[in-house]
C-alpha positions as CSV (number, residue, x, y, z in Angstrom):
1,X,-110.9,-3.4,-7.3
2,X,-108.2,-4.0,-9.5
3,X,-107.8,-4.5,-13.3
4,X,-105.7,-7.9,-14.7
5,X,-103.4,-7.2,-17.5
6,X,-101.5,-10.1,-19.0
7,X,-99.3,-9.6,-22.2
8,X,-101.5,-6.5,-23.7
9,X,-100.5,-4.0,-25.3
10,X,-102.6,-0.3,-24.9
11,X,-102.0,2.5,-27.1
12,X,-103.0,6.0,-25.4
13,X,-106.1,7.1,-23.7
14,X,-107.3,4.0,-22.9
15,X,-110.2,3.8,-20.5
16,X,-110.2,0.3,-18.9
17,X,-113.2,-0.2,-15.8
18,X,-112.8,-2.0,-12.7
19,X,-112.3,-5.8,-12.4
20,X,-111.5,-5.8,-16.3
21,X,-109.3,-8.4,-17.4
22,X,-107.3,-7.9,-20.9
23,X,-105.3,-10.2,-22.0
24,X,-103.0,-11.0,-25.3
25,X,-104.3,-8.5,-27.2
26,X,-103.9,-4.7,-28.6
27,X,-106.3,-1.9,-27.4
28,X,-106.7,1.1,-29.6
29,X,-106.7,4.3,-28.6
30,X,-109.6,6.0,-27.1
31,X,-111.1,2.6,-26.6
32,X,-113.1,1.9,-23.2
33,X,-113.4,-0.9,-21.6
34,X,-116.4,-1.4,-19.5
35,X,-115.9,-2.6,-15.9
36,X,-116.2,-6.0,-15.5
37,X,-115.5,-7.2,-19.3
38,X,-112.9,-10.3,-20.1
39,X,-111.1,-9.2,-23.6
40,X,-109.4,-12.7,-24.4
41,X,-107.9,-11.6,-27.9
42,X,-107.7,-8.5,-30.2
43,X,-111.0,-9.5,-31.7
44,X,-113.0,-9.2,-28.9
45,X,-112.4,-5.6,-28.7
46,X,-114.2,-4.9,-31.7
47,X,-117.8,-4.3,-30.3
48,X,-116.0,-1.8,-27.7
49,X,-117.2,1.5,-28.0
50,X,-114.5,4.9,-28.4
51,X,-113.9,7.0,-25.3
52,X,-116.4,9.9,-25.4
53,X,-115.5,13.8,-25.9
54,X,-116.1,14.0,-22.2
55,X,-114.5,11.2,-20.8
56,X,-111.5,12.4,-23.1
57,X,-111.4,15.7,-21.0
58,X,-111.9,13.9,-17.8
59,X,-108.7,11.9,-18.1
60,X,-106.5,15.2,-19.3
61,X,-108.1,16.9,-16.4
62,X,-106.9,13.9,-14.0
63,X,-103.6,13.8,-15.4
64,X,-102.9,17.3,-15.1
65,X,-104.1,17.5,-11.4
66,X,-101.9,14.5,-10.8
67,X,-99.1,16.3,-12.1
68,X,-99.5,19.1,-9.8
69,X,-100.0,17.4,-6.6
70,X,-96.7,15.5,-7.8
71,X,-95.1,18.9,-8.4
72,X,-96.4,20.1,-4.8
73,X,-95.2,17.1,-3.0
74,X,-91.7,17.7,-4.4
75,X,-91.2,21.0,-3.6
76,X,-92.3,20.7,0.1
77,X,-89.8,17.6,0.0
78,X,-87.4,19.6,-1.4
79,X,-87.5,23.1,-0.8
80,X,-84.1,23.8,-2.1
81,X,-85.1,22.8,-5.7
């Protein structure tokens, strides 16, 4: 399932759930956004809860093992480099 995203604008670490449909207005960062939810405007992200300490380290953890099987695939397509 996909998220929608229409003229929003997310600062960093932002933890948006499946099927979630933002649109016209500014997340915070460290904001989650449950799966599902329909955020119309910047005020409806008021009641939102902060990304916990452990979803935090879940998301570096992610982005550093992306980066690495990025690195990986780049070298074995490139050997010379």
């Amino acid at each position: 399932m996909r998220s929608c995203l229409y003229r929003a604008t997310l600062k960093s670490n932002i933890w948006v759930g499946m099927a979630a449909t933002v649109m016209m207005a500014t997340i915070e960062s460290y904001t989650y956004i449950p799966a599902g939810d329909v955020i119309r405007y910047s005020t409806d992200t008021l009641n939102l809860r902060l990304v916990s300490p452990k979803e935090k380290k879940y998301m570096e953890d992610v982005w550093e093992a992306t980066r690495r099987l990025r690195q990986d695939f780049l070298k074995i397509k490139n050997p010379d480099l």
